[in-house]
N, C-alpha and C positions, 0 to 999 in steps of 0.2 A: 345786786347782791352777789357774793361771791361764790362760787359754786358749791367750793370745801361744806360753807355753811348748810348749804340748802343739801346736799348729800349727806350731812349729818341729820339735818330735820326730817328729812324723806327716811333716813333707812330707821330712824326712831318710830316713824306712823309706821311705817311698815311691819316692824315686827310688834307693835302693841294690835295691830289688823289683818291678822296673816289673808293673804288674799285677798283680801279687798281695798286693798289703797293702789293708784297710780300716780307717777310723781308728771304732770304737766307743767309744759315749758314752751315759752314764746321768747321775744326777744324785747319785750317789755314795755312799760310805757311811762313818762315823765314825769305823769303825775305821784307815781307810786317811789323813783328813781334819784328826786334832786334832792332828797332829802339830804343827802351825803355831802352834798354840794362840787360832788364830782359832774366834769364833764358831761354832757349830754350824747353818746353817740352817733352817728352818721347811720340810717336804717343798713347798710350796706357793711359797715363797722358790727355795730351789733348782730347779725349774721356770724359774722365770725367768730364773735364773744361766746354767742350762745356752741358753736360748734364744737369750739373748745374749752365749751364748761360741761358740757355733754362729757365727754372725753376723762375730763378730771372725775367727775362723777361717779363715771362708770369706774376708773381706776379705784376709788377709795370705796366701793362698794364692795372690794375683793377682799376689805378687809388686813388691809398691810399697809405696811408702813410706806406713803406716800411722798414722794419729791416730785415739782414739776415748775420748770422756767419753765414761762408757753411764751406766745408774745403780748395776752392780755391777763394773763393769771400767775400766780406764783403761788404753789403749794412747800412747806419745810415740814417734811418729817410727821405728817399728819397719818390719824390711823383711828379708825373709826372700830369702838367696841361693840356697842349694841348693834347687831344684825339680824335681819331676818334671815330664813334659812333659806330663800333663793333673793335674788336683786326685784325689787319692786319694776313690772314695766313703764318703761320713760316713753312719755309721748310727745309731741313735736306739734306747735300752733302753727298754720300755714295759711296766707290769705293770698299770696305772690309766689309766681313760678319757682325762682330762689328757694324759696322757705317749704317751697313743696318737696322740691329736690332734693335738700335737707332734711326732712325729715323721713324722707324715703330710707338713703342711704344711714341714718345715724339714729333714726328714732326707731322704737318696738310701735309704734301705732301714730296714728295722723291726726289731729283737732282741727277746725273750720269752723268760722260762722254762717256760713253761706251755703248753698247748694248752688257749687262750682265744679262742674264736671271737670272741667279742666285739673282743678287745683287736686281731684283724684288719678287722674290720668298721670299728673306731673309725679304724685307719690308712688303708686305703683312703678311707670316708667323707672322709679330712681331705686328699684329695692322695694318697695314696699307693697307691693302685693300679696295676698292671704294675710296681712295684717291691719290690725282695728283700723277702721276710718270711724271717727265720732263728729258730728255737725251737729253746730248748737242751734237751735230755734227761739228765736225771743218772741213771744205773744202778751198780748192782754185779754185774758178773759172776763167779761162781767155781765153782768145783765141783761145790757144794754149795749146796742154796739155804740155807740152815741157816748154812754158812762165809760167802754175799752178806749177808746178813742180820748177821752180829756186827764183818763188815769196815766195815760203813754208820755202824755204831752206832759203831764204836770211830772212825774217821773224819770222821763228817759228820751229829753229829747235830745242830748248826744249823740242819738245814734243816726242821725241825720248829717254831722258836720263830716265835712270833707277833704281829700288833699292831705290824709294824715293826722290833724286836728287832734282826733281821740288820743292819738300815741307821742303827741310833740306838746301839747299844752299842761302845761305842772303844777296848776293849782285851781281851786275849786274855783275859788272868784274869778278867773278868765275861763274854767266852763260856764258859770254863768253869765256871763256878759256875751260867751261866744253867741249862748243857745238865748239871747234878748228877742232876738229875729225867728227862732224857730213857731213856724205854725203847728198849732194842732195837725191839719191833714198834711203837710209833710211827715210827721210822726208816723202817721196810717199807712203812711204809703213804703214805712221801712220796717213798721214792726206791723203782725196782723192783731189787728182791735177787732174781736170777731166774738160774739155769744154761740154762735154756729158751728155746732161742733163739725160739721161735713168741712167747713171752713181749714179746721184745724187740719184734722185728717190729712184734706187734699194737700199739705202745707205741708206735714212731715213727709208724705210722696214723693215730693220733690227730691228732697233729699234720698229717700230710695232711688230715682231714678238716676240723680248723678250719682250713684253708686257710692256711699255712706251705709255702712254696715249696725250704726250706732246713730240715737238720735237723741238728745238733752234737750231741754225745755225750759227756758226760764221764762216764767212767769212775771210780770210788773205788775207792782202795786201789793197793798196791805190783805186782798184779799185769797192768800192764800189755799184756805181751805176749801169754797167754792172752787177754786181751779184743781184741788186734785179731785174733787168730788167729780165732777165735770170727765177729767179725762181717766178715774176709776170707772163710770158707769158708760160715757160713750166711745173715749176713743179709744181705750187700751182693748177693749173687747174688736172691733175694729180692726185693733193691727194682728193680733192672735189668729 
């Protein structure tokens, strides 16, 4: 998606949610991307897209009238009128040293899926220290560990394939055919299936320990409200 756009969408939430919106940015994935029927980039390429869409962003968030040859963007004369009254902060997805570094030096804050100390070390090291680090946690809570475990599978077992997969394969019918071979206990063994809330707990620690300042939670499957109820009564008292 072209920067111009998405720095238009970003500074609109922003001023309809003063303070509470953050515009998050990765370098994408295929599925969401071929629609265009553009090119697919090289992870290494896209890197650089994302660096200098960052770049354009920030320029059209000042509010003036915009020009910009880059070598993968081209802005004429753009100028964005609705603004919030400071720039919403941009944060930066990091899974790879690269992408750490990058968002060190160019983002206001860090995103991960993992509790990778390194991938913290890499963002501070670059710039980015005293700034948010947020690592997302995927869980299934239910009842039963047994019931966590066949909701993961039936769900979310993408999150098992490897070598890139999640961010190179562009349509729904080659995830499915990917994830044919996915077992249930491979699932278990990448996302926690746990009724056990000390489970959960001990899970977001992790991410405390590699040094994540912020923790997100997403939950799989339908049953929602059991999961906030869950971590309303046991785990949030807990982290307090």
């Amino acid at each position: 998606m072209h920067p111009a756009i998405v720095a238009h969408a970003a500074a609109t939430a922003a001023a309809l949610m003063p303070d509470r919106f953050f515009l998050g940015l990765g370098t994408g994935e295929n599925l969401n991307e071929h629609v265009t029927g553009d090119w697919w980039p090289t992870p290494g390429r896209r890197l650089e897209m994302l660096e200098e869409a960052v770049q354009v962003i920030r320029e059209l968030w000042k509010g003036e009238v915009t020009n910009h040859r880059g070598t993968h963007y081209i802005v004429d004369q753009a100028r964005l009128y609705s603004l919030p009254e400071t720039p919403p902060p941009l944060y930066l997805a990091a899974s790879a040293p690269k992408a750490a570094d990058l968002a060190g030096r160019a983002g206001d804050g860090l995103i991960a899926t993992a509790p990778d100390a390194d991938t913290v070390k890499g963002f501070n090291a670059a710039g980015g220290r005293g700034k948010p680090r947020y690592g997302g946690l995927t869980v299934c809570w239910a009842k039963t560990d047994a019931e966590a475990r066949a909701t993961a599978h039936r769900y979310w077992p993408q999150t098992v394939l490897a070598g890139g997969l999640t961010w190179e394969i562009k349509t729904p019918a080659l995830f499915e055919a990917a994830c044919k071979l996915v077992r249930e206990e491979d699932v278990a063994i990448e996302v926690l299936c746990s009724a056990d809330p000390a489970a959960h707990h001990a899970r977001i620690e992790e991410y405390v320990t590699a040094g994540f300042d912020h923790v997100y939670v997403h939950q799989i499957g339908p049953d929602q409200e059991g999961f906030f109820a869950l971590y309303e009564r046991e785990i949030l008292p807990r982290l307090t």
